[in-house]
PDB file with SEQRES, HELIX, SHEET and CRYST1 records, atoms N, CA, C and O in Angstrom:
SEQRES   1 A   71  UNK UNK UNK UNK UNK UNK UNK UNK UNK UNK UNK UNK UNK          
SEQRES   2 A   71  UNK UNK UNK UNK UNK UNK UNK UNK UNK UNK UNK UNK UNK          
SEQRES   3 A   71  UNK UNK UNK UNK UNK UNK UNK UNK UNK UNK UNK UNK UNK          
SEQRES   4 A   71  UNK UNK UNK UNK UNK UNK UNK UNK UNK UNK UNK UNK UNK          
SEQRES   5 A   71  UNK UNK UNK UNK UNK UNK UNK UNK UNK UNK UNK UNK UNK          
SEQRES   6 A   71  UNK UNK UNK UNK UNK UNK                                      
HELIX    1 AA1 UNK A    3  UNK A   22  1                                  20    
HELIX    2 AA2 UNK A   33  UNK A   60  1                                  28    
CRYST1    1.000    1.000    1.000  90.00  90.00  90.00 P 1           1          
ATOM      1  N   UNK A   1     -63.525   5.508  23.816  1.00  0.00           N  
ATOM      2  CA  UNK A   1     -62.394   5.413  22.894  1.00  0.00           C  
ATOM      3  C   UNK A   1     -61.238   6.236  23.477  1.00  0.00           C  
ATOM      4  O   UNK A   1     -61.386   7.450  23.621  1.00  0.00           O  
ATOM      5  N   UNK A   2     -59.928   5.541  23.867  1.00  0.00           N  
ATOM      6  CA  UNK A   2     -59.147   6.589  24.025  1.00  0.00           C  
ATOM      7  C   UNK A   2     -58.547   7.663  23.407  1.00  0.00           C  
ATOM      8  O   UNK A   2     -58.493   7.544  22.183  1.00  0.00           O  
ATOM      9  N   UNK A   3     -58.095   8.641  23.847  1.00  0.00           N  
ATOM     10  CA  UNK A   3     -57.744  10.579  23.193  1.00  0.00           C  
ATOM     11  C   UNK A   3     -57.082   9.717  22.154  1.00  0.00           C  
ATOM     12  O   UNK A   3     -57.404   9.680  20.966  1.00  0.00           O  
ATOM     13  N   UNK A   4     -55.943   8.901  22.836  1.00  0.00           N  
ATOM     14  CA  UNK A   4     -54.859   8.950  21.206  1.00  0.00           C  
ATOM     15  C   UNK A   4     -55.366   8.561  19.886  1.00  0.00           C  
ATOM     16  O   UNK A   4     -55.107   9.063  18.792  1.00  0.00           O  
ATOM     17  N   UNK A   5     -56.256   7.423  20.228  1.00  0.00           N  
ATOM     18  CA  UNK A   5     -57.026   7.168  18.992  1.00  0.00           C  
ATOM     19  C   UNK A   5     -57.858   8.179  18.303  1.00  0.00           C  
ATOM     20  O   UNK A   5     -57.849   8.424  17.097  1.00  0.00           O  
ATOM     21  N   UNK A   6     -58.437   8.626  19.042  1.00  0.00           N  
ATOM     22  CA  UNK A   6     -59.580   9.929  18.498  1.00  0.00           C  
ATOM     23  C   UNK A   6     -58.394  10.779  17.789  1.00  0.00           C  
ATOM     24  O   UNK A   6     -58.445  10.779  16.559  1.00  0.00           O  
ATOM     25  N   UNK A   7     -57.143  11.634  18.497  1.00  0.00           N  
ATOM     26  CA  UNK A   7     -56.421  12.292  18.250  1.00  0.00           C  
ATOM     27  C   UNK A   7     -55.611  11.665  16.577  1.00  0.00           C  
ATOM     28  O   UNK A   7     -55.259  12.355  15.620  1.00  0.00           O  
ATOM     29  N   UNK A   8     -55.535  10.300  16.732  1.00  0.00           N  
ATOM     30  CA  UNK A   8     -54.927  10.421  15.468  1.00  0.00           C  
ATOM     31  C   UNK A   8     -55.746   9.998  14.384  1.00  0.00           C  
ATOM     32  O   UNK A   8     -55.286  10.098  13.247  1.00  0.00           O  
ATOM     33  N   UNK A   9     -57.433   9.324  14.645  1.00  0.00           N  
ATOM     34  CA  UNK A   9     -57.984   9.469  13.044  1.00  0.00           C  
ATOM     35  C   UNK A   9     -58.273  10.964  12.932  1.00  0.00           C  
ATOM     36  O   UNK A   9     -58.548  11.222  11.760  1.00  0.00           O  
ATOM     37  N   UNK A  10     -58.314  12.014  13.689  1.00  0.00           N  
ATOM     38  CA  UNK A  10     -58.248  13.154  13.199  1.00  0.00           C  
ATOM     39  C   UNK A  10     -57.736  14.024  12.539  1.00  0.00           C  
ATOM     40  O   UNK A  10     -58.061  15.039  11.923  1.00  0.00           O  
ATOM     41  N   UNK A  11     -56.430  13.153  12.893  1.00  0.00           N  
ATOM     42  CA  UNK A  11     -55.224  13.669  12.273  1.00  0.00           C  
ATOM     43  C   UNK A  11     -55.513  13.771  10.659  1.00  0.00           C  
ATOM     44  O   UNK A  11     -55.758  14.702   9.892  1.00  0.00           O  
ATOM     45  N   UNK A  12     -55.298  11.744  10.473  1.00  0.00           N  
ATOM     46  CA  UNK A  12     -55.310  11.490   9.216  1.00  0.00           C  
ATOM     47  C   UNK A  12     -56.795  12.069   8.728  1.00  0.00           C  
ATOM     48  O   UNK A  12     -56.646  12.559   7.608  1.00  0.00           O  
ATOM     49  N   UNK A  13     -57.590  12.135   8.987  1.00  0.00           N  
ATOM     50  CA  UNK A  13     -58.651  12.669   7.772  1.00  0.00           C  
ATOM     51  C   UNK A  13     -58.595  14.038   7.687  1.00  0.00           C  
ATOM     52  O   UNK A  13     -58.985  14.697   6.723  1.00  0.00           O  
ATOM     53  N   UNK A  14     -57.992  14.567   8.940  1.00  0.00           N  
ATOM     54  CA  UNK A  14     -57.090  16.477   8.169  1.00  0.00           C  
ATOM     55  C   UNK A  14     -56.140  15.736   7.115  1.00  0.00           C  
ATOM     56  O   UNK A  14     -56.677  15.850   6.013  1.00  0.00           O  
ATOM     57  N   UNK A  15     -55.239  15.201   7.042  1.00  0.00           N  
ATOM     58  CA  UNK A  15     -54.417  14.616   6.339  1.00  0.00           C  
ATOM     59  C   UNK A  15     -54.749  14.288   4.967  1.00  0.00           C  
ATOM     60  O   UNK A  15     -54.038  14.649   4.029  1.00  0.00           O  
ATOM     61  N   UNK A  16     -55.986  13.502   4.801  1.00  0.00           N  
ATOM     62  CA  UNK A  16     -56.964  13.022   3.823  1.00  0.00           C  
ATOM     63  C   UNK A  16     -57.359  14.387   3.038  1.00  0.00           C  
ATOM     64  O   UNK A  16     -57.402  14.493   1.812  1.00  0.00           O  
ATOM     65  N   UNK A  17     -57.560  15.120   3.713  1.00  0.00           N  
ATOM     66  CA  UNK A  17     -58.359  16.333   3.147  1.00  0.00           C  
ATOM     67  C   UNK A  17     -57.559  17.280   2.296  1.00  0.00           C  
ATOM     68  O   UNK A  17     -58.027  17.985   1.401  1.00  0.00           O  
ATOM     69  N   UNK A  18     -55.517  17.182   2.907  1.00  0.00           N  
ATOM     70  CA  UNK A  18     -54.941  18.207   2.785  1.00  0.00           C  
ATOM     71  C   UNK A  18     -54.594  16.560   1.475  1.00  0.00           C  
ATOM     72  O   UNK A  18     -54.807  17.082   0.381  1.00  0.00           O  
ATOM     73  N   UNK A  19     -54.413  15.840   1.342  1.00  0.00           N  
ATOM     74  CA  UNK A  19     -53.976  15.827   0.064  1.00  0.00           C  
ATOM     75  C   UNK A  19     -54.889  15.497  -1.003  1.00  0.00           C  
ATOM     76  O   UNK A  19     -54.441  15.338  -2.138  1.00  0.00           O  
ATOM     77  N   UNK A  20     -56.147  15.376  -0.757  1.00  0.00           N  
ATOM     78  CA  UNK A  20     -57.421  15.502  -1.743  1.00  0.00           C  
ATOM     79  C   UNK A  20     -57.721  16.908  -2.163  1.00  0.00           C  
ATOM     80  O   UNK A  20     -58.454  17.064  -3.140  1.00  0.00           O  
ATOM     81  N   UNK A  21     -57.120  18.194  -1.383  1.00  0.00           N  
ATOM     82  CA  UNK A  21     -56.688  19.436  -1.830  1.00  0.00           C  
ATOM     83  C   UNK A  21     -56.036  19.557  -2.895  1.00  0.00           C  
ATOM     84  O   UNK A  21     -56.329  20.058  -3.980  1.00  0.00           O  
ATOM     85  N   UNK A  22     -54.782  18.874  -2.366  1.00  0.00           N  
ATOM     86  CA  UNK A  22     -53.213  19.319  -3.281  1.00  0.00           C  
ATOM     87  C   UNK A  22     -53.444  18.399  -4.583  1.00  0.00           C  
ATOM     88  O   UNK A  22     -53.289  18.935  -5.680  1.00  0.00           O  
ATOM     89  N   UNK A  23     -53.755  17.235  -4.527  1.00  0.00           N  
ATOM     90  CA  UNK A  23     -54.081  16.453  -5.923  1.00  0.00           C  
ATOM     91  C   UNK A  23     -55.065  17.295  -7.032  1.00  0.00           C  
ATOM     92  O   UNK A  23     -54.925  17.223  -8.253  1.00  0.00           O  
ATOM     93  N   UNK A  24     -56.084  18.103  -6.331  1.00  0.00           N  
ATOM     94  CA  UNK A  24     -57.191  19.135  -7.302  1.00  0.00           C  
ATOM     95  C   UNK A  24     -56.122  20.130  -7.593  1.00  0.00           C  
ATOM     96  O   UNK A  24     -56.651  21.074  -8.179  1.00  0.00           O  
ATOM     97  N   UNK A  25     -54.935  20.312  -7.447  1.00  0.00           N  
ATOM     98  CA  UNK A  25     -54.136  21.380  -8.210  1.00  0.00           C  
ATOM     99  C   UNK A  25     -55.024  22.907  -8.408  1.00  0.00           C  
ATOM    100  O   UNK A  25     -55.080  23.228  -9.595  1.00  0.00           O  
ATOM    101  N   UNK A  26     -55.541  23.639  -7.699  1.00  0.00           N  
ATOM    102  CA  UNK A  26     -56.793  24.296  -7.698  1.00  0.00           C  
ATOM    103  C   UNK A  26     -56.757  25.652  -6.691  1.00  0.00           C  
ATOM    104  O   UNK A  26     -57.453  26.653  -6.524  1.00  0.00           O  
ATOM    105  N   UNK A  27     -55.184  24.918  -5.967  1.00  0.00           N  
ATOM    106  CA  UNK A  27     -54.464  25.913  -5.000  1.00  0.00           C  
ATOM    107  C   UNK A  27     -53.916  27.070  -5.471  1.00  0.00           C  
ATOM    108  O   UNK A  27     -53.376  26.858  -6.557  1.00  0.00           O  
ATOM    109  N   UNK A  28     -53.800  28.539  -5.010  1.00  0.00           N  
ATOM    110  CA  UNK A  28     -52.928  29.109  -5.080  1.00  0.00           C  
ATOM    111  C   UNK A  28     -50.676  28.514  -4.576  1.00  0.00           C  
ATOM    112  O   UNK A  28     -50.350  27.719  -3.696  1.00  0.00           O  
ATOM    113  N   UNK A  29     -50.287  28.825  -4.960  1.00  0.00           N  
ATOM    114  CA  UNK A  29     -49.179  28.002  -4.808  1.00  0.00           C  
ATOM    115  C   UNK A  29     -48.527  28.799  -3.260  1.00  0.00           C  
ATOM    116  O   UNK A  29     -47.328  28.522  -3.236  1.00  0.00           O  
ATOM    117  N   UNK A  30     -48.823  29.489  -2.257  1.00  0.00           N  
ATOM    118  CA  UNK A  30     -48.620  30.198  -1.232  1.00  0.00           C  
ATOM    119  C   UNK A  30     -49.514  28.868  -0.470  1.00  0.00           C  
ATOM    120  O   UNK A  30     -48.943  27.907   0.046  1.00  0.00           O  
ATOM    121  N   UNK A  31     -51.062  29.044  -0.525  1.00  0.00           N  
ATOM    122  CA  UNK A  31     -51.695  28.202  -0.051  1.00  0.00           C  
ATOM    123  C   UNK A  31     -51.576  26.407   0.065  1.00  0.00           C  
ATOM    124  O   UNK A  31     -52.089  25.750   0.971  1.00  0.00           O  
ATOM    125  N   UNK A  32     -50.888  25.923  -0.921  1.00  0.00           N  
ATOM    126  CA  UNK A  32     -50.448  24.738  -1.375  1.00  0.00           C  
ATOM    127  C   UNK A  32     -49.461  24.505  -0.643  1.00  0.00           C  
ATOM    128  O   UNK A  32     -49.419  23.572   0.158  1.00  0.00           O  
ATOM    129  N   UNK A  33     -48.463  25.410  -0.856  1.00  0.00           N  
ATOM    130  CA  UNK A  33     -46.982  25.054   0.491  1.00  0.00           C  
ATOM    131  C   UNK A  33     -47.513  24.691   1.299  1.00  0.00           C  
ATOM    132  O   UNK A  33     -47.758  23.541   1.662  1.00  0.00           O  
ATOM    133  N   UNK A  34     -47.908  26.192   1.921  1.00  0.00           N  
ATOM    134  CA  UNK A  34     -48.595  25.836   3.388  1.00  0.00           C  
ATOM    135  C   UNK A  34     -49.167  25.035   3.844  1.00  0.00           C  
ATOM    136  O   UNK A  34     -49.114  24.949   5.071  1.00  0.00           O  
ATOM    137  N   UNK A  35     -49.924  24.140   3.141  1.00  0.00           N  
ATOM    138  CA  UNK A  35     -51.295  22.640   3.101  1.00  0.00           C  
ATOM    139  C   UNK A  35     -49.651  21.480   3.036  1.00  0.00           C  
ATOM    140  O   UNK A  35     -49.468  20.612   3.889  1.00  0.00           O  
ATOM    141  N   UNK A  36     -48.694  21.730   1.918  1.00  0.00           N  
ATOM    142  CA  UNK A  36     -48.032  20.434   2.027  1.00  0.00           C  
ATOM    143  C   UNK A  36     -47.317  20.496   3.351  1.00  0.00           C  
ATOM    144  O   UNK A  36     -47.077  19.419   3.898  1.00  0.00           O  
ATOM    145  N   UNK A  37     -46.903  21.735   4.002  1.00  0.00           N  
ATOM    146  CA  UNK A  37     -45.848  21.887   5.096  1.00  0.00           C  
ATOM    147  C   UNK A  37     -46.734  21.177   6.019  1.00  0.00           C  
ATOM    148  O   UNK A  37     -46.318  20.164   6.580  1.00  0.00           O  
ATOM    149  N   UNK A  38     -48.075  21.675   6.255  1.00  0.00           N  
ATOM    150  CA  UNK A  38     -49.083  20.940   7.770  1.00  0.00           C  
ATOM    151  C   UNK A  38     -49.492  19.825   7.097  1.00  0.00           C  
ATOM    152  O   UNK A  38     -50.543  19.583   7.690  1.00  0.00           O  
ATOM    153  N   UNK A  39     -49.362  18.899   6.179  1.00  0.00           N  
ATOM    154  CA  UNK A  39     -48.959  17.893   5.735  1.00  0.00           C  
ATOM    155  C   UNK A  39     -48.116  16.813   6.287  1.00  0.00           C  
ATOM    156  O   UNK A  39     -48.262  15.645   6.648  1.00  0.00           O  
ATOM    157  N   UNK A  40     -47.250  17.617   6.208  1.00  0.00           N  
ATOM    158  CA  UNK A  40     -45.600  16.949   6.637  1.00  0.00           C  
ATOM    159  C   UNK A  40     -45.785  16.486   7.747  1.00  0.00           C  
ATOM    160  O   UNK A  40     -45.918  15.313   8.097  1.00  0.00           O  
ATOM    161  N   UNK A  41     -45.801  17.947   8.645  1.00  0.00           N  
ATOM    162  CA  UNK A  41     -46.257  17.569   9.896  1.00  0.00           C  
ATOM    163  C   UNK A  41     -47.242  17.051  10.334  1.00  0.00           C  
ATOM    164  O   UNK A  41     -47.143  17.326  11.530  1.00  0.00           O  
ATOM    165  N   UNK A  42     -48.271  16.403  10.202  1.00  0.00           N  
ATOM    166  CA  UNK A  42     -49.318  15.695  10.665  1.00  0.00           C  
ATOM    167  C   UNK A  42     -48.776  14.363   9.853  1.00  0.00           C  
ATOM    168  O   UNK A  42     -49.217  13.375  10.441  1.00  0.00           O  
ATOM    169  N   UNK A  43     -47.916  13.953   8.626  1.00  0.00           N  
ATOM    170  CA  UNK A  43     -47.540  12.406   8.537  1.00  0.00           C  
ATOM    171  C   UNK A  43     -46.396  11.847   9.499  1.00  0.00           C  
ATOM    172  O   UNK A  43     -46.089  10.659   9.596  1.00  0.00           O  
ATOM    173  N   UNK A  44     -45.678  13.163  10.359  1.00  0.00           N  
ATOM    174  CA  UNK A  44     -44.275  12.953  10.992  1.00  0.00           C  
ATOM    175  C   UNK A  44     -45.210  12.312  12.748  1.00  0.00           C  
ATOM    176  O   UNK A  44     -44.983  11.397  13.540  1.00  0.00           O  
ATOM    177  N   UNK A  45     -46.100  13.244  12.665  1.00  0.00           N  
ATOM    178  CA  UNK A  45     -47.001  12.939  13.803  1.00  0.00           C  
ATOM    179  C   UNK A  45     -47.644  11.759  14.342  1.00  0.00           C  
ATOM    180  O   UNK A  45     -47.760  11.378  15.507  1.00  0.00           O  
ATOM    181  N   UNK A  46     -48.175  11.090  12.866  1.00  0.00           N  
ATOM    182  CA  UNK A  46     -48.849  10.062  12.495  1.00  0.00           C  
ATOM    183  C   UNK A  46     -47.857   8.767  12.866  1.00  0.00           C  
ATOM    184  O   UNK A  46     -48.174   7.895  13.675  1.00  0.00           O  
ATOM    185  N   UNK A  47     -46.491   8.805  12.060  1.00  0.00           N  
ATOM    186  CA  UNK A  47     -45.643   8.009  12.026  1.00  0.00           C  
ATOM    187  C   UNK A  47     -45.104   8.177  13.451  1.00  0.00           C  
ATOM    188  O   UNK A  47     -44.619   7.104  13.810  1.00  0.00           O  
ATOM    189  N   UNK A  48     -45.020   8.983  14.259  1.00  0.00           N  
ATOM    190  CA  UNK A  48     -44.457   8.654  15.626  1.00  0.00           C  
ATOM    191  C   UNK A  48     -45.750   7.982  16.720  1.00  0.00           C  
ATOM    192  O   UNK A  48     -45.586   7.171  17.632  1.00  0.00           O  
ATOM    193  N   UNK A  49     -46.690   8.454  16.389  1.00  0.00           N  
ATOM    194  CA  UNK A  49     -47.701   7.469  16.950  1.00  0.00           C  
ATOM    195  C   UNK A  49     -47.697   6.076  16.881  1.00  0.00           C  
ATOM    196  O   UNK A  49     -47.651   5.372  17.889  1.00  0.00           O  
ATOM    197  N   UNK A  50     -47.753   5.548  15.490  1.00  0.00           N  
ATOM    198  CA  UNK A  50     -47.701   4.320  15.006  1.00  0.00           C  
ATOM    199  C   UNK A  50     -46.381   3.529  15.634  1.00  0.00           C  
ATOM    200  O   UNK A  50     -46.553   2.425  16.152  1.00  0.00           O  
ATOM    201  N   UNK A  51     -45.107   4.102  15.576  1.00  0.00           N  
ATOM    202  CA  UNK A  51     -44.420   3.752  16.108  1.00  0.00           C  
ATOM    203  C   UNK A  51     -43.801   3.280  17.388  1.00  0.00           C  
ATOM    204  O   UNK A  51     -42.946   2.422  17.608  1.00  0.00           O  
ATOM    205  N   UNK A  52     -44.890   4.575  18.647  1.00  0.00           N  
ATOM    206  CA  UNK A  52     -44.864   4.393  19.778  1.00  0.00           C  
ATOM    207  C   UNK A  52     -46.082   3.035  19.898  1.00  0.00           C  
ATOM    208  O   UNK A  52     -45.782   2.012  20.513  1.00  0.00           O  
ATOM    209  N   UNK A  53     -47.221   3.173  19.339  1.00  0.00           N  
ATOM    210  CA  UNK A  53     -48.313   2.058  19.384  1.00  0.00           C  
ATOM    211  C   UNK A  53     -47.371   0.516  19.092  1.00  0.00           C  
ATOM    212  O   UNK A  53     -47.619  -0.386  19.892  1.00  0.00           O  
ATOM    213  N   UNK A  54     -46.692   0.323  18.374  1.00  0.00           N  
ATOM    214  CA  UNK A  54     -45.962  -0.687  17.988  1.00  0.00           C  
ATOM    215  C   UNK A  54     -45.084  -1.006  18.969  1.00  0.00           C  
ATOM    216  O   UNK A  54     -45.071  -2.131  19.467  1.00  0.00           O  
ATOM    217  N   UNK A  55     -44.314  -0.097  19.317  1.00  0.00           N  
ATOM    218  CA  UNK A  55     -43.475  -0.328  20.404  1.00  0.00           C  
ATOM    219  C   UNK A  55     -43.853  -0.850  22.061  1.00  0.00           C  
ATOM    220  O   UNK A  55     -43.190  -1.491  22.877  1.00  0.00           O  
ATOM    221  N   UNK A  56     -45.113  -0.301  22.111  1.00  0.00           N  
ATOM    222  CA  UNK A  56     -46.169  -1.009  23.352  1.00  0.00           C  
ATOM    223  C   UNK A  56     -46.792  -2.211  22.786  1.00  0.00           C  
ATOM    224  O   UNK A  56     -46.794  -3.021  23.713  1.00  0.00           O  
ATOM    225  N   UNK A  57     -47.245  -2.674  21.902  1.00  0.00           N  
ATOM    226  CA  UNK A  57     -47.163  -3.699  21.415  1.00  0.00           C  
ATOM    227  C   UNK A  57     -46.493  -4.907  21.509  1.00  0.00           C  
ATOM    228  O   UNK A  57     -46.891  -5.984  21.954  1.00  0.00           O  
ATOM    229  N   UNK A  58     -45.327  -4.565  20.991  1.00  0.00           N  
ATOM    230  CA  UNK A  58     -44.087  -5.404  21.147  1.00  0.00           C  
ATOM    231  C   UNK A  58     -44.043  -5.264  22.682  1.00  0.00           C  
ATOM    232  O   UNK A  58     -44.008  -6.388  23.183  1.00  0.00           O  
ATOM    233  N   UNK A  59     -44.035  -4.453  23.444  1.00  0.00           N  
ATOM    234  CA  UNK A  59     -43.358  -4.745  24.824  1.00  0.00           C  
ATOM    235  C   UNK A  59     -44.912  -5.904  26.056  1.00  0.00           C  
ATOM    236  O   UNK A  59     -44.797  -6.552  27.096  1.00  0.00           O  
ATOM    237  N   UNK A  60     -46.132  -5.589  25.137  1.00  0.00           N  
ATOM    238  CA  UNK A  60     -47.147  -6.408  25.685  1.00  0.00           C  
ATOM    239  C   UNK A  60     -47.109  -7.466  25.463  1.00  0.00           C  
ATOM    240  O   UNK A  60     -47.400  -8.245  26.370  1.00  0.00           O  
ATOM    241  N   UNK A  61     -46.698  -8.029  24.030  1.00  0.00           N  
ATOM    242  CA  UNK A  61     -46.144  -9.433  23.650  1.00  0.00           C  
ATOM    243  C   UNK A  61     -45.046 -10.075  23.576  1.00  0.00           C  
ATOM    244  O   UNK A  61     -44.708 -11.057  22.915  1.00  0.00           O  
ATOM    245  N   UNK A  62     -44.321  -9.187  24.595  1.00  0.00           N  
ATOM    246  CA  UNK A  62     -42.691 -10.037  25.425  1.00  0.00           C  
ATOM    247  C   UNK A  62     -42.095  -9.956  23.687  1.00  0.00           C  
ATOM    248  O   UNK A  62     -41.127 -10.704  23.541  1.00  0.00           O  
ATOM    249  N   UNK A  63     -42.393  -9.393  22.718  1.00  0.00           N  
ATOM    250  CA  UNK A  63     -41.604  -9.438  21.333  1.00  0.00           C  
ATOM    251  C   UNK A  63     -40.823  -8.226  21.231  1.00  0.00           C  
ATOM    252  O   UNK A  63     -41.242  -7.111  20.921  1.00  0.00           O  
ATOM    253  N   UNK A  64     -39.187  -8.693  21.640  1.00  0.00           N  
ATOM    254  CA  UNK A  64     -37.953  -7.502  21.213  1.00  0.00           C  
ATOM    255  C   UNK A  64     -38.133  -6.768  20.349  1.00  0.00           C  
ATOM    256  O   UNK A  64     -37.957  -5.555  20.230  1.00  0.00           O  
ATOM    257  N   UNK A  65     -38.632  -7.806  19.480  1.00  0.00           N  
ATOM    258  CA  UNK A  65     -38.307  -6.908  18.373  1.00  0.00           C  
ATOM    259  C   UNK A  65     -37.213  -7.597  17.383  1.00  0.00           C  
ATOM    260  O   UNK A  65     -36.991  -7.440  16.183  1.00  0.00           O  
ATOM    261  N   UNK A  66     -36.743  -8.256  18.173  1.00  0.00           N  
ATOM    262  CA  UNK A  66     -35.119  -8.670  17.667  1.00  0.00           C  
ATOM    263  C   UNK A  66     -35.880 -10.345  16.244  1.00  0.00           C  
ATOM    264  O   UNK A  66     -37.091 -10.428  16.448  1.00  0.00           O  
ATOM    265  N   UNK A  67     -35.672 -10.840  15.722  1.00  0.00           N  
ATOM    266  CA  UNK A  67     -36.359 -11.821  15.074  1.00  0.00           C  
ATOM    267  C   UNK A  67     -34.818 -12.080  14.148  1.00  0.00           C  
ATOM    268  O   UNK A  67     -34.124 -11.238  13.578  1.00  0.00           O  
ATOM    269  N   UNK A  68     -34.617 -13.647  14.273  1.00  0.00           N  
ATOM    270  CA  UNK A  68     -33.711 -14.434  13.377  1.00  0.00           C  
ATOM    271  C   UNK A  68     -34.193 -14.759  12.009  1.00  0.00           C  
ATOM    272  O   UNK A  68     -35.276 -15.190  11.609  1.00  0.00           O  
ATOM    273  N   UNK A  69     -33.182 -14.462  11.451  1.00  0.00           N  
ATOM    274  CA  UNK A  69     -33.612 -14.555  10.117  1.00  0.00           C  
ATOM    275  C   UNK A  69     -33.127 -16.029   9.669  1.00  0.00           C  
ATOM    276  O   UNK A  69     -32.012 -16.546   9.610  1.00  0.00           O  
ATOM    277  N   UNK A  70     -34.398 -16.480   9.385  1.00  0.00           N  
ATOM    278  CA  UNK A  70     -33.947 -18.424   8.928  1.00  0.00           C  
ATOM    279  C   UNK A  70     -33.333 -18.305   7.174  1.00  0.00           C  
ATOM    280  O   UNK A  70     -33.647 -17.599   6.216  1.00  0.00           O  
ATOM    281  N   UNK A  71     -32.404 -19.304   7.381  1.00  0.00           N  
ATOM    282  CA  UNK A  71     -31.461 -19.643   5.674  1.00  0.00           C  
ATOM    283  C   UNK A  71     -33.087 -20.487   5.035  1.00  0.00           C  
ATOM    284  O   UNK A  71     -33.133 -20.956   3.898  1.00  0.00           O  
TER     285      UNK A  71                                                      
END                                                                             
């Protein structure tokens, strides 16, 4: 399996975990920031992955990207 893949379901099930945390409301509110801040950052992480994956995508299937929009 390649790193990036491994690297990013890891991500998301830290991800999974930090908001199956924050939903139990159960946090101290110091501790809670801190869980939503490495939050943030692991969905900003997530979303630039996905994005770069898409973008190799598109460039493997000769698809710009660009698409006409029919009337």
């Amino acid at each position: 399996m390649p790193a990036r893949h491994v690297d990013f379901e890891k991500k998301m099930q830290k991800l999974e975990k930090i908001v199956h945390d924050l939903e139990k409301g159960e946090l101290p509110l110091e501790k809670g920031v801190k869980l939503f801040r490495e939050g943030l950052e692991l969905t900003r992480s997530c979303r630039d992955q996905l994005e770069k994956a898409r973008h190799e995508l598109s460039i493997c299937s000769g698809d710009s990207g660009d698409k006409e929009v029919e009337s």
